[in-house]
N, C-alpha and C positions, 0 to 999 in steps of 0.2 A: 128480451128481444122478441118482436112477435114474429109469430110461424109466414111467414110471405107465403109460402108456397103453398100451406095450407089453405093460408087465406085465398087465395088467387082461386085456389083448384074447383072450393066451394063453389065459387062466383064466373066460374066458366060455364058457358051453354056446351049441350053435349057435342056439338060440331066446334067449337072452340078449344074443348080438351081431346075432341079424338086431332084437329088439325095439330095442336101444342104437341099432343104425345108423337105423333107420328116426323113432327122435325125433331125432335129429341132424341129419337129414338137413329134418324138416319145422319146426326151427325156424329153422337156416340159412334153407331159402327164405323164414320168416314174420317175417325181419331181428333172431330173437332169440337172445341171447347165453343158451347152454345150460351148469351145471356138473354134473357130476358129486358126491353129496352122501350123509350119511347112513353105513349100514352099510357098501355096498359098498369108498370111504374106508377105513374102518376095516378089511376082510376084505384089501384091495389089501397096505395097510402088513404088518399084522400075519402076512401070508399064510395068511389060512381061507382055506376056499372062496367063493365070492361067491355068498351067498343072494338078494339081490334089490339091484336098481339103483333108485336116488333120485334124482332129477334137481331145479335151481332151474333157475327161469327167470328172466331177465332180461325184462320184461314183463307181459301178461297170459294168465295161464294158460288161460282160457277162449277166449282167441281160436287156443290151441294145440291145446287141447281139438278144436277145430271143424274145423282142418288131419288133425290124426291122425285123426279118423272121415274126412275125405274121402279119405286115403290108406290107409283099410283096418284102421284099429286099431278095437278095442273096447273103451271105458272102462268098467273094471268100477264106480267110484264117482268119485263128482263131490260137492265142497261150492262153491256159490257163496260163501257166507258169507266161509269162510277161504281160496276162489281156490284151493282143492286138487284135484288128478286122483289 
């Protein structure tokens, strides 16, 4: 089986893997279980480049929302509706 995460980390830009580290890192502390999803998935296998990073959460998105603004992030859009950042 190949190393994904390896592979992923190589192929991240430095603002790619400091943004990745830094949701990893506040939903560890907010006890939620974080995947990796979406395109970046698809750019990993197939070997594109990695346009942008999609995260699920295991939880609720808006109490992660609330972590990431205190550690310094900016959400550029928020739906309460659909629980999306």
């Amino acid at each position: 089986m190949a190393d994904y995460i390896y592979t992923m980390e190589i192929r991240l830009t430095p603002d790619q893997q400091k943004g990745a580290n830094l949701v990893q890192e506040v939903a560890r502390n907010a006890g939620m279980n974080l995947y990796l999803t979406g395109g970046a998935v698809r750019d990993i296998i197939s070997g594109f480049p990695i346009r942008d990073l999609d995260f699920t959460v295991q939880g609720n998105p808006l109490k992660l929302q609330k972590e990431l603004e205190k550690a310094g992030a900016v959400i550029a859009a928020a739906d309460d509706d659909l629980k999306t950042l």
